[in-house]
PDBQT receptor file of N, H, CA, C and O in Angstrom, charges set to zero:
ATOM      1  N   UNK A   1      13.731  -1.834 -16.610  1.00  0.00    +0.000 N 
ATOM      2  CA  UNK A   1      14.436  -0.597 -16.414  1.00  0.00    +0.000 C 
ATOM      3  C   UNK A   1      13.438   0.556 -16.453  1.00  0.00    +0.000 C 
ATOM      4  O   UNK A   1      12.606   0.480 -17.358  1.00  0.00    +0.000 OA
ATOM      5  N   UNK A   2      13.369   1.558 -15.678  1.00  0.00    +0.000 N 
ATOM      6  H   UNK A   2      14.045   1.619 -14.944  1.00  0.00    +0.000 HD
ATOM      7  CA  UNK A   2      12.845   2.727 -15.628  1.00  0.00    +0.000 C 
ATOM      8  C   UNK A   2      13.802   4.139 -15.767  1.00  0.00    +0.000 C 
ATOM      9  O   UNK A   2      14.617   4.536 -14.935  1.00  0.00    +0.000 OA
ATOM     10  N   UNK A   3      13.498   4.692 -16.908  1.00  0.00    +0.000 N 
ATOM     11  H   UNK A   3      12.836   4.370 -17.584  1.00  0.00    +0.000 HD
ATOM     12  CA  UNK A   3      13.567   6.106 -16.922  1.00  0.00    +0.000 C 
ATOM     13  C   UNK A   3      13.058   7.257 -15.855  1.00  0.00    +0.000 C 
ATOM     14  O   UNK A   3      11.887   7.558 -15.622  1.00  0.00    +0.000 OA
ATOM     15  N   UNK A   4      13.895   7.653 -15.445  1.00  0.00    +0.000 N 
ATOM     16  H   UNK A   4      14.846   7.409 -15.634  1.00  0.00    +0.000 HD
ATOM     17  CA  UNK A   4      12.904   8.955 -14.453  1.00  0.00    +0.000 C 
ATOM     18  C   UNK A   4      13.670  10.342 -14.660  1.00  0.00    +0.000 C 
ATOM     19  O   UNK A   4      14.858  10.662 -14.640  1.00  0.00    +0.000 OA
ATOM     20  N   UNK A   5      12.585  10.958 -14.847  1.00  0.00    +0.000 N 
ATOM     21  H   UNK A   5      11.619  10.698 -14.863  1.00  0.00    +0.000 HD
ATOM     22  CA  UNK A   5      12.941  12.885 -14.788  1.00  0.00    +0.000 C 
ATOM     23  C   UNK A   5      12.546  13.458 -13.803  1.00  0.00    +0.000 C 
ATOM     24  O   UNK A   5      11.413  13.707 -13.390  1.00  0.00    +0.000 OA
ATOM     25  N   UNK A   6      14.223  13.805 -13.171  1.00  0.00    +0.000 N 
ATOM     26  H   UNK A   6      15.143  13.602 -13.506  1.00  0.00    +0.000 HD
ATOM     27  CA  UNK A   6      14.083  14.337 -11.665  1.00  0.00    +0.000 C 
ATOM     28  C   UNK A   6      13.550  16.014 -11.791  1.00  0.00    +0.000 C 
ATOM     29  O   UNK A   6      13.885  16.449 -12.893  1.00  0.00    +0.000 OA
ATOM     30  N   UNK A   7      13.006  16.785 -11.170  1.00  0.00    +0.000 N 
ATOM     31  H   UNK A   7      12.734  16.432 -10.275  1.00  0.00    +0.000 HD
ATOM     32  CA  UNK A   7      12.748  17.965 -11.850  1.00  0.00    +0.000 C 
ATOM     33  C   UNK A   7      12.896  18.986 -10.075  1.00  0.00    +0.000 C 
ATOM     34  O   UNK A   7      12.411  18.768  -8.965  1.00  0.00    +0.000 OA
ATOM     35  N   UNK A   8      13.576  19.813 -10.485  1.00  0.00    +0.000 N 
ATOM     36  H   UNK A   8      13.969  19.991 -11.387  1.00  0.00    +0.000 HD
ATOM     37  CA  UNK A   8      14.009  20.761  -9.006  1.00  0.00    +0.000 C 
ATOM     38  C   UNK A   8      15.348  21.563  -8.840  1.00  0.00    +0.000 C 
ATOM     39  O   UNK A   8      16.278  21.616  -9.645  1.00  0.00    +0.000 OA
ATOM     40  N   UNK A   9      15.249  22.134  -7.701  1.00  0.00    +0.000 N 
ATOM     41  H   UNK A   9      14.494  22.091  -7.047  1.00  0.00    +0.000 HD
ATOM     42  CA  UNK A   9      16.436  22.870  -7.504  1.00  0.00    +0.000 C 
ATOM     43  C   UNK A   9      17.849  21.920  -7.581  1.00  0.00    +0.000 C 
ATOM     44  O   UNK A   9      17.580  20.722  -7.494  1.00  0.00    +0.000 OA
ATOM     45  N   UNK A  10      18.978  22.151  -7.695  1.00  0.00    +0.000 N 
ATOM     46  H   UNK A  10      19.197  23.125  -7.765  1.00  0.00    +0.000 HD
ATOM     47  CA  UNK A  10      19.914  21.853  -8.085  1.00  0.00    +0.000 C 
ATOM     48  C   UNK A  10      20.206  20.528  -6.761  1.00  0.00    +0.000 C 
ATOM     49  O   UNK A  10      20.206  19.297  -6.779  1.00  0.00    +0.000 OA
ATOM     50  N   UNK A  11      20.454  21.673  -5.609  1.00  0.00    +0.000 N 
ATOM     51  H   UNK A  11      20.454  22.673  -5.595  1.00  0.00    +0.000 HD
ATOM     52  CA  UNK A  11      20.170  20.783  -4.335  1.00  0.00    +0.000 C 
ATOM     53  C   UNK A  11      19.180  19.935  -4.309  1.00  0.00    +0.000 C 
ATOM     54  O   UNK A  11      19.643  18.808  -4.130  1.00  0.00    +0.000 OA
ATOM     55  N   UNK A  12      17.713  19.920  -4.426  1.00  0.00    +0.000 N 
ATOM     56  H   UNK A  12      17.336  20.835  -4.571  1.00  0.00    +0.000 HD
ATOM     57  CA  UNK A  12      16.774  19.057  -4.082  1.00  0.00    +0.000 C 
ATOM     58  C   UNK A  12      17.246  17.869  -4.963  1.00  0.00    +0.000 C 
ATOM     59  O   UNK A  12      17.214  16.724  -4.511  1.00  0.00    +0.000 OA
ATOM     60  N   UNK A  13      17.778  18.193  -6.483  1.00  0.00    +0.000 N 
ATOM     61  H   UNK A  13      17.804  19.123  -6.850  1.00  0.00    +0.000 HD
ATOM     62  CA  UNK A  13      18.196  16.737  -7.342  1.00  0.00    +0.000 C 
ATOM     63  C   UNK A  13      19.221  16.105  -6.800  1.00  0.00    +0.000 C 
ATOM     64  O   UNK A  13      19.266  14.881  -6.918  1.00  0.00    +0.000 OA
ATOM     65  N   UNK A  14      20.082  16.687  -6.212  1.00  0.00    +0.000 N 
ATOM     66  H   UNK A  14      20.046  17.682  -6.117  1.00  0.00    +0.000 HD
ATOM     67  CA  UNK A  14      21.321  15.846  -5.971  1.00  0.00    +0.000 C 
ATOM     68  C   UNK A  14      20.881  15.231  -4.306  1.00  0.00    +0.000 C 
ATOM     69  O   UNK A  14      21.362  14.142  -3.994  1.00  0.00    +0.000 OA
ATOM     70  N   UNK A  15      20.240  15.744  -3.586  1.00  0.00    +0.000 N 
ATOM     71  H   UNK A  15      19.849  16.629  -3.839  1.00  0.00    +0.000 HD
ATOM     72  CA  UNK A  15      19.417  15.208  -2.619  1.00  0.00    +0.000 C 
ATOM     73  C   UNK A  15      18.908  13.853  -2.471  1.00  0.00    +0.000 C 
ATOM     74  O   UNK A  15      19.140  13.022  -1.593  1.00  0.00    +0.000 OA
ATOM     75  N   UNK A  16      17.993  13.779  -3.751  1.00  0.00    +0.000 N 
ATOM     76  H   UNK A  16      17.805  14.454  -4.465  1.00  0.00    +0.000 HD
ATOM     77  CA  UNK A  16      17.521  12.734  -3.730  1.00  0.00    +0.000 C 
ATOM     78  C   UNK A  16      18.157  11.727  -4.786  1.00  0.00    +0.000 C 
ATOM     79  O   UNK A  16      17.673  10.599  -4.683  1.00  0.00    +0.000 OA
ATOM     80  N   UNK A  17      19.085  11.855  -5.737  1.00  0.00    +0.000 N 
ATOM     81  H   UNK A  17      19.478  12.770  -5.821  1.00  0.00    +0.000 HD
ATOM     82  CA  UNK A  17      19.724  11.062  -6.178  1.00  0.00    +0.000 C 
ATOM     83  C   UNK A  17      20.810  10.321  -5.383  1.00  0.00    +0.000 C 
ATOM     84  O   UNK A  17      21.150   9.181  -5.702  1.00  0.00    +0.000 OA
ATOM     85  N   UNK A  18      21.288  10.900  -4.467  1.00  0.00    +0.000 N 
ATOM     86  H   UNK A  18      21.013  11.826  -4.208  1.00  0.00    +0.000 HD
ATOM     87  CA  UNK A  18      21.871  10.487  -3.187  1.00  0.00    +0.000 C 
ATOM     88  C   UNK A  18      21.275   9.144  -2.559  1.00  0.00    +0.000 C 
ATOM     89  O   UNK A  18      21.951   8.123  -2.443  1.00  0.00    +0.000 OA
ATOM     90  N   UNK A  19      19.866   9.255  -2.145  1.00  0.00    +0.000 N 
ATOM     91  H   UNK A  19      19.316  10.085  -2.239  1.00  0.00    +0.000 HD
ATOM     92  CA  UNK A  19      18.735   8.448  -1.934  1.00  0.00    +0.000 C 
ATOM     93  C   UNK A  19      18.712   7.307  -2.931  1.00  0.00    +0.000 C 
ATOM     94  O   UNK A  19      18.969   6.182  -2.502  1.00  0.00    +0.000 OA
ATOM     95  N   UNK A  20      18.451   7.462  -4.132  1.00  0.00    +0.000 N 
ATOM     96  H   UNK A  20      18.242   8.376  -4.480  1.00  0.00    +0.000 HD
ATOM     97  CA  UNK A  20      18.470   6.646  -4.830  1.00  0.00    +0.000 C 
ATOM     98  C   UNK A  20      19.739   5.594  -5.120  1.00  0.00    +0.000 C 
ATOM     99  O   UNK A  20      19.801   4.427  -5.505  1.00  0.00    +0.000 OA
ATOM    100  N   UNK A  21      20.528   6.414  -4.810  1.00  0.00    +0.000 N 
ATOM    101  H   UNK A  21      20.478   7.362  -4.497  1.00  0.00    +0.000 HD
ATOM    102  CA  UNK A  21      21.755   5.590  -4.810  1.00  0.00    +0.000 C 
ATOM    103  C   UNK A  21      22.524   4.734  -3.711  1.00  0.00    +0.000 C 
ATOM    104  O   UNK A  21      23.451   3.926  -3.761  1.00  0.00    +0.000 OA
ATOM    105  N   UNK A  22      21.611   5.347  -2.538  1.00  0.00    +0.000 N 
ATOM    106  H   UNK A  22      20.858   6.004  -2.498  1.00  0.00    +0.000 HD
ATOM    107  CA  UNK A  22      21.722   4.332  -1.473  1.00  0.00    +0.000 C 
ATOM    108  C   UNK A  22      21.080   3.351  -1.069  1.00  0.00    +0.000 C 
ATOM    109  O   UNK A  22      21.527   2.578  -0.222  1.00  0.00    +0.000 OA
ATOM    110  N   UNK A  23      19.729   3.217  -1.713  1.00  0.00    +0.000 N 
ATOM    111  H   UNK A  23      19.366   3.845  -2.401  1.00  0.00    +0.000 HD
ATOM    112  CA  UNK A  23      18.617   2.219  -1.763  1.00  0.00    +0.000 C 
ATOM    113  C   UNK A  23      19.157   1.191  -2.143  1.00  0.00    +0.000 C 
ATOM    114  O   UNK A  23      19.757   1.354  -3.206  1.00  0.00    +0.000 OA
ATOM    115  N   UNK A  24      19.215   0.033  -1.670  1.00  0.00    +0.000 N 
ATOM    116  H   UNK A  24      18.728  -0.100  -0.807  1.00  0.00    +0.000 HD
ATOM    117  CA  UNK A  24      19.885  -1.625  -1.513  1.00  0.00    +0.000 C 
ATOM    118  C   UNK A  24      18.666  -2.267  -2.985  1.00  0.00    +0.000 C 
ATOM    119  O   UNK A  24      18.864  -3.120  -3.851  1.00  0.00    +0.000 OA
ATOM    120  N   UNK A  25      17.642  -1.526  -2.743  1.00  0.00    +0.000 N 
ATOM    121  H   UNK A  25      17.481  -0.834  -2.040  1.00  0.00    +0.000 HD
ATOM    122  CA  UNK A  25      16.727  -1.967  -3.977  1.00  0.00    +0.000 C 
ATOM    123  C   UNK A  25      16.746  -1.912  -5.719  1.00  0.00    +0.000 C 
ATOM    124  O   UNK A  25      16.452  -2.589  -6.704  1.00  0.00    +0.000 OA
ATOM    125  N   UNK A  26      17.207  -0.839  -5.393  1.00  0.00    +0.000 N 
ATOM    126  H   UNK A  26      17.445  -0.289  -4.593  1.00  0.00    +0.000 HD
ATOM    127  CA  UNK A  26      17.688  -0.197  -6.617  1.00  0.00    +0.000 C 
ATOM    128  C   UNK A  26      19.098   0.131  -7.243  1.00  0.00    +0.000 C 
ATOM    129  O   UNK A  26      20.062   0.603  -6.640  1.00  0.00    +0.000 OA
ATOM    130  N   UNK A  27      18.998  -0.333  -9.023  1.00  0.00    +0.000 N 
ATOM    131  H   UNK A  27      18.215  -0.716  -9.513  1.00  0.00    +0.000 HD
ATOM    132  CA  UNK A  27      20.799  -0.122  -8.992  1.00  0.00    +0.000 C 
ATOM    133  C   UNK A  27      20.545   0.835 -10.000  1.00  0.00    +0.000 C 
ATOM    134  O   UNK A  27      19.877   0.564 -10.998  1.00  0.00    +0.000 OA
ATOM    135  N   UNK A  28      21.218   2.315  -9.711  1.00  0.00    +0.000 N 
ATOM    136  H   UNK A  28      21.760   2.535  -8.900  1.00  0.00    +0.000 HD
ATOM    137  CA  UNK A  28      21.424   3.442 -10.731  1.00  0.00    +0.000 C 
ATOM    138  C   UNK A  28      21.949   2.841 -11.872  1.00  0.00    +0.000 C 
ATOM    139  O   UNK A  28      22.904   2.135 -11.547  1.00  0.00    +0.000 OA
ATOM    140  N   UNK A  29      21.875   2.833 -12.282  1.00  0.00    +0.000 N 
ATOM    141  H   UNK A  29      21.100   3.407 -12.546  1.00  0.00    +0.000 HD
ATOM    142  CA  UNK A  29      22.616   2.779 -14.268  1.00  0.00    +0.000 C 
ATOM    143  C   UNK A  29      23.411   3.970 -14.437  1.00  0.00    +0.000 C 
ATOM    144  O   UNK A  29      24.600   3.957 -14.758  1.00  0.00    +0.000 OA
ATOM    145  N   UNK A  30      22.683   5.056 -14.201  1.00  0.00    +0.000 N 
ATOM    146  H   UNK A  30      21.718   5.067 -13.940  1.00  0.00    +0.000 HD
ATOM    147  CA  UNK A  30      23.150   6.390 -14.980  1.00  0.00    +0.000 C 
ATOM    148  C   UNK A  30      21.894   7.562 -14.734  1.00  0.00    +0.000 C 
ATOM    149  O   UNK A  30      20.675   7.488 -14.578  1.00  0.00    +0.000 OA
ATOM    150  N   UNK A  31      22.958   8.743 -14.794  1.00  0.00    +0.000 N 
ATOM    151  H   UNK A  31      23.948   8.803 -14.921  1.00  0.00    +0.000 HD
ATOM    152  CA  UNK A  31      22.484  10.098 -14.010  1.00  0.00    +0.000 C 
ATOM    153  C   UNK A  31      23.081  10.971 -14.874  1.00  0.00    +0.000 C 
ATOM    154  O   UNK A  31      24.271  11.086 -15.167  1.00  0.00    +0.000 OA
ATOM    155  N   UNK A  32      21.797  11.775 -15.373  1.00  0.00    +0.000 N 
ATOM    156  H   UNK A  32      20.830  11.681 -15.135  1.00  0.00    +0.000 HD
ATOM    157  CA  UNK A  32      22.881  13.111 -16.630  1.00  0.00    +0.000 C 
ATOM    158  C   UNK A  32      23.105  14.144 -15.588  1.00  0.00    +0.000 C 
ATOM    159  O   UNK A  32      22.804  14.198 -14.396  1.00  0.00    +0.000 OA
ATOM    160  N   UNK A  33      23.826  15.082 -16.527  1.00  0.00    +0.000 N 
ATOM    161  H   UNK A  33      24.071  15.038 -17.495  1.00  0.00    +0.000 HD
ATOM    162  CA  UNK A  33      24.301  16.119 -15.843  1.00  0.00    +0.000 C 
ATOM    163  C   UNK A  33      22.603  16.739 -15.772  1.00  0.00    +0.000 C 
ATOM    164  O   UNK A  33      21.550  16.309 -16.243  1.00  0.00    +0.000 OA
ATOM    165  N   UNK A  34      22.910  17.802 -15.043  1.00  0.00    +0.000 N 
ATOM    166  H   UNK A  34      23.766  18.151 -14.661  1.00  0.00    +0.000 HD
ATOM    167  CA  UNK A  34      21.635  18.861 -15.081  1.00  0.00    +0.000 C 
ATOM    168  C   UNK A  34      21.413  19.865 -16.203  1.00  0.00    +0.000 C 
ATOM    169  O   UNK A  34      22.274  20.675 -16.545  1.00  0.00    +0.000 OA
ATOM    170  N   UNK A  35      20.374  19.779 -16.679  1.00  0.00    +0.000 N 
ATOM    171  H   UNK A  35      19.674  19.120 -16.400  1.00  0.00    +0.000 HD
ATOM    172  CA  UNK A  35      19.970  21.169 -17.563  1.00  0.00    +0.000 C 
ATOM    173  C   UNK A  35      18.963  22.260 -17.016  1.00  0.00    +0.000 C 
ATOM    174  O   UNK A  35      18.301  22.030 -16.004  1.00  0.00    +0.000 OA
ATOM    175  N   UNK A  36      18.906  22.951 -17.418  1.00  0.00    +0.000 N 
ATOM    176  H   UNK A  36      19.444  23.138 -18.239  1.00  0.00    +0.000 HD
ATOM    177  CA  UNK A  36      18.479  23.724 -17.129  1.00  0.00    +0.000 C 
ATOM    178  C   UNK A  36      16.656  23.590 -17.493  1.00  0.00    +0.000 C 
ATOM    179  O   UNK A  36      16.252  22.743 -18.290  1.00  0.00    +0.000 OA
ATOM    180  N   UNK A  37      15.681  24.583 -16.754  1.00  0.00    +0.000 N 
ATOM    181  H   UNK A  37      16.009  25.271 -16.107  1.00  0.00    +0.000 HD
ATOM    182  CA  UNK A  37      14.624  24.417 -17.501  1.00  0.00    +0.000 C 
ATOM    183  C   UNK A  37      14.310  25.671 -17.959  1.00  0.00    +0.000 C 
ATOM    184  O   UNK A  37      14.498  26.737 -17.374  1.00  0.00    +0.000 OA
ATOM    185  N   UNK A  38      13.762  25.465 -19.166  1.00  0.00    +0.000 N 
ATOM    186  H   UNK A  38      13.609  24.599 -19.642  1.00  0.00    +0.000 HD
ATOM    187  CA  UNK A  38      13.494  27.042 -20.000  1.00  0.00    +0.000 C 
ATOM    188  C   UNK A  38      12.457  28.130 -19.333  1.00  0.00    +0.000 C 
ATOM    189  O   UNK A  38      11.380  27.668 -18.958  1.00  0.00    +0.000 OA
ATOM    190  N   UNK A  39      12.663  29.363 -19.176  1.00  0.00    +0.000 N 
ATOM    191  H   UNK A  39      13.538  29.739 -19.481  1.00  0.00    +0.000 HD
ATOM    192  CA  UNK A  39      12.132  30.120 -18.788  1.00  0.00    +0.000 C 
ATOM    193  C   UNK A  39      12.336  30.715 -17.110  1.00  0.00    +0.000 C 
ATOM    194  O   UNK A  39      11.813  31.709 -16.606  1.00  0.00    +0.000 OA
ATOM    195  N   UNK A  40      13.434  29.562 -16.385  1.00  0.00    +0.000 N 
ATOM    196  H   UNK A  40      13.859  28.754 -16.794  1.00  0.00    +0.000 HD
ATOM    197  CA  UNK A  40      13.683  30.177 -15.432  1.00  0.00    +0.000 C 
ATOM    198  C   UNK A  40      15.381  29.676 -15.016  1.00  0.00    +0.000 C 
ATOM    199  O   UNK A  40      15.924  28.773 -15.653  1.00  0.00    +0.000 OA
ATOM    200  N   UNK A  41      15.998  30.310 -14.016  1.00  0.00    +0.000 N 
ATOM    201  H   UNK A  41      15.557  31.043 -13.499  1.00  0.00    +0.000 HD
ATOM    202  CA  UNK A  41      17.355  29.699 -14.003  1.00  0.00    +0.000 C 
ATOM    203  C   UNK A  41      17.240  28.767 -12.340  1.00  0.00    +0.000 C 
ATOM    204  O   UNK A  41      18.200  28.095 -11.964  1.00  0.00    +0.000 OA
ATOM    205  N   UNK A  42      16.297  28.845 -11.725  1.00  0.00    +0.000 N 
ATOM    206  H   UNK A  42      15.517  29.391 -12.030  1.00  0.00    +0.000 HD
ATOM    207  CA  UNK A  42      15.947  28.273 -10.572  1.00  0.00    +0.000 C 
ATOM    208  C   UNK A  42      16.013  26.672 -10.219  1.00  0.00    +0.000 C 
ATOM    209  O   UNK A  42      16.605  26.066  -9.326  1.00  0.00    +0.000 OA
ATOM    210  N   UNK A  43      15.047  26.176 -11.429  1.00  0.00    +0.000 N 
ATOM    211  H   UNK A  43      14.565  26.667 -12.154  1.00  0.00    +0.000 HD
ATOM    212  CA  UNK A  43      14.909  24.552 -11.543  1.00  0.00    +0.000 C 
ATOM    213  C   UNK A  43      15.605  24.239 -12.814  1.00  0.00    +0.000 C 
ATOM    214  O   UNK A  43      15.892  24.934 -13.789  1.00  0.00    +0.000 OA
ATOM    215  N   UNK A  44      15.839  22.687 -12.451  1.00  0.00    +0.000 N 
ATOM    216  H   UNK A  44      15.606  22.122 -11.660  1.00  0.00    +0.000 HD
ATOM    217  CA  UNK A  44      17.162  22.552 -12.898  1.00  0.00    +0.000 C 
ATOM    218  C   UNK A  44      15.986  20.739 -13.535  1.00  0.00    +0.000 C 
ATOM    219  O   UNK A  44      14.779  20.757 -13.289  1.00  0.00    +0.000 OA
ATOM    220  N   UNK A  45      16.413  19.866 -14.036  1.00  0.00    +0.000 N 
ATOM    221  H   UNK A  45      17.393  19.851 -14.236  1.00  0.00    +0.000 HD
ATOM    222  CA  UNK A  45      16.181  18.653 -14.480  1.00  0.00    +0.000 C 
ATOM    223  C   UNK A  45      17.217  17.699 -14.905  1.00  0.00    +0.000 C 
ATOM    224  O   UNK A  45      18.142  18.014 -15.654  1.00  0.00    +0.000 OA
ATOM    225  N   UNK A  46      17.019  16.366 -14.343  1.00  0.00    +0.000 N 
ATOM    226  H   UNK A  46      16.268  16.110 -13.735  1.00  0.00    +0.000 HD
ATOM    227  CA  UNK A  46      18.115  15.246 -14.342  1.00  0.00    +0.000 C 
ATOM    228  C   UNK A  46      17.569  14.145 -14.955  1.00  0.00    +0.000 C 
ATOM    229  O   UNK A  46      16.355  14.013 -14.806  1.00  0.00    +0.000 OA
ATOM    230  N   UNK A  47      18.058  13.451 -15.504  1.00  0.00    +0.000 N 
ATOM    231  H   UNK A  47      19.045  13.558 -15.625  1.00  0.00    +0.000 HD
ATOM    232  CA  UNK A  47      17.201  11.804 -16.168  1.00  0.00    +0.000 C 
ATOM    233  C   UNK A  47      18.254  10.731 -15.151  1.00  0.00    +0.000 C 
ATOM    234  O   UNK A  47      19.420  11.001 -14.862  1.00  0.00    +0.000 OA
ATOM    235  N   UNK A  48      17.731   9.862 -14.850  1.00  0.00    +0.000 N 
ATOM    236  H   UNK A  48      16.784   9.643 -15.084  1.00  0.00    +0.000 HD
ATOM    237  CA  UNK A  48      18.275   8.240 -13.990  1.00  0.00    +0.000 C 
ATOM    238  C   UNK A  48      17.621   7.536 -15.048  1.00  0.00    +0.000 C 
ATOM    239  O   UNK A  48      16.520   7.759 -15.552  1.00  0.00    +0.000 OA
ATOM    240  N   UNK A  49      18.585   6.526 -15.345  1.00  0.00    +0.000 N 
ATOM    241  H   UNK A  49      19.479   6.345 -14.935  1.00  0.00    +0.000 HD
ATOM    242  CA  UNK A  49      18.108   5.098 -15.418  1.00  0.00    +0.000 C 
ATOM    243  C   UNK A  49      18.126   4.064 -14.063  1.00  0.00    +0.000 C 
ATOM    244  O   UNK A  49      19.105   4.213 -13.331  1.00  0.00    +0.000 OA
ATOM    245  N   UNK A  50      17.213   3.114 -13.695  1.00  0.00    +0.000 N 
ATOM    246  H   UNK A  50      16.418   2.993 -14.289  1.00  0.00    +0.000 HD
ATOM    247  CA  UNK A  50      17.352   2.663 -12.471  1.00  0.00    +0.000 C 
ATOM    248  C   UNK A  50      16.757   1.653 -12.948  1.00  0.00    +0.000 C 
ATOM    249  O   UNK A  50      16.062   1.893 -13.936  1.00  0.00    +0.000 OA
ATOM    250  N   UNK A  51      16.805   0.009 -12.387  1.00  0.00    +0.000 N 
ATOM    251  H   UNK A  51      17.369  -0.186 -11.585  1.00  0.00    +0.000 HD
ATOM    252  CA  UNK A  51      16.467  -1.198 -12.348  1.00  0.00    +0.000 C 
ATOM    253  C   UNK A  51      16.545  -1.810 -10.895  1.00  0.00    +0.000 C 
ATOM    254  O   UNK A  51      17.413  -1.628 -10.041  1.00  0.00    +0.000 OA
ATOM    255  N   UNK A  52      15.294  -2.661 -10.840  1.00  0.00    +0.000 N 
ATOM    256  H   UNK A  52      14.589  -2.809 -11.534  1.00  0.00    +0.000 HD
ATOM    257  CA  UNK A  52      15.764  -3.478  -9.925  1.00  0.00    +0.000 C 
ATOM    258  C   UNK A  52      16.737  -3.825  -9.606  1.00  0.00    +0.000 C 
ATOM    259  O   UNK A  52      17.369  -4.074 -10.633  1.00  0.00    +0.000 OA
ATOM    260  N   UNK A  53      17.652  -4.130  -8.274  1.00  0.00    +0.000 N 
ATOM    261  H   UNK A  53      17.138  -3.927  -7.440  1.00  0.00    +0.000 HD
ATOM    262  CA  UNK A  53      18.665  -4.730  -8.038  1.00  0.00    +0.000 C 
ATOM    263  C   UNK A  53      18.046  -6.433  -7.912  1.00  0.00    +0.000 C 
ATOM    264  O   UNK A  53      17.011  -6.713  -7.308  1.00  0.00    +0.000 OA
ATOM    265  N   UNK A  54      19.143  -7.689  -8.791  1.00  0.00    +0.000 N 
ATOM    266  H   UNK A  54      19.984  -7.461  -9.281  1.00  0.00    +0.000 HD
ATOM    267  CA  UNK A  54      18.519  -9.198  -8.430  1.00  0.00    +0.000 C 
ATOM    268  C   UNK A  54      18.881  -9.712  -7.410  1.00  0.00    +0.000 C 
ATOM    269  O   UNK A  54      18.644 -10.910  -7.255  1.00  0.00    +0.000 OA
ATOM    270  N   UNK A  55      19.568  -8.974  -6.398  1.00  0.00    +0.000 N 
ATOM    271  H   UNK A  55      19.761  -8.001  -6.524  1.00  0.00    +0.000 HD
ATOM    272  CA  UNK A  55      19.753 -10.212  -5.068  1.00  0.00    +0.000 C 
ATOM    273  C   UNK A  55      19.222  -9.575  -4.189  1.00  0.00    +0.000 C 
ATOM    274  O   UNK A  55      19.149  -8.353  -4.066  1.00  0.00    +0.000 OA
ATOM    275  N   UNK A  56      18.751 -10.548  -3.408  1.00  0.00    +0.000 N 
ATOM    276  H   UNK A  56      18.811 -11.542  -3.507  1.00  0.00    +0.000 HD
ATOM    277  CA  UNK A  56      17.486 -10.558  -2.253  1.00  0.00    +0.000 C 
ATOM    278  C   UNK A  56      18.414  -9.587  -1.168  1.00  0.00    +0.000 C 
ATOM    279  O   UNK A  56      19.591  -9.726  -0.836  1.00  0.00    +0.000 OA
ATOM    280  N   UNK A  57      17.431  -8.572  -0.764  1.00  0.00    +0.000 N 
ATOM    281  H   UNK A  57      16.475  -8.459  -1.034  1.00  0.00    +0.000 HD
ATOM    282  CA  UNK A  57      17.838  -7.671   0.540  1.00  0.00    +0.000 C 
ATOM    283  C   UNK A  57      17.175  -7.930   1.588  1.00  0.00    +0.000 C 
ATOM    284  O   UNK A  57      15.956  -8.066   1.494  1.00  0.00    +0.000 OA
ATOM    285  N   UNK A  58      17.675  -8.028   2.539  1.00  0.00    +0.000 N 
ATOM    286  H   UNK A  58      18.666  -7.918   2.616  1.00  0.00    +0.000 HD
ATOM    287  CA  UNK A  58      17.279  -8.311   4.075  1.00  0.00    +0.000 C 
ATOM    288  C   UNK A  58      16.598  -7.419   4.539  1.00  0.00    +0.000 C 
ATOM    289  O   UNK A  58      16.209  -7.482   5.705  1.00  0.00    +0.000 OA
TER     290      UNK A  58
């Protein structure tokens, strides 16, 4: 299992968590809400858990 900290505009996270969640490779676990990052209201930060998916993709 891998942890990842998505880090970006609100749009760019949900962008690519989109991505991630359509990848046949990969199975999301779990996606927090967004927080904020200190010192500006612009970028925003998300955590995924993600694992390999075990059955073979074509």
């Amino acid at each position: 299992m891998l942890k990842i900290r998505l880090m970006g505009t609100k749009n760019d996270i949900k962008w690519f968590s989109r991505i991630l969640k359509r990848n046949k490779k990969v199975n999301v676990l779990q996606i927090s809400e967004p927080y904020a990052n200190k010192g500006t209201n612009r970028y925003y930060r998300m955590y995924a858990k993600v694992e390999r998916t075990t059955q073979k993709v074509q």
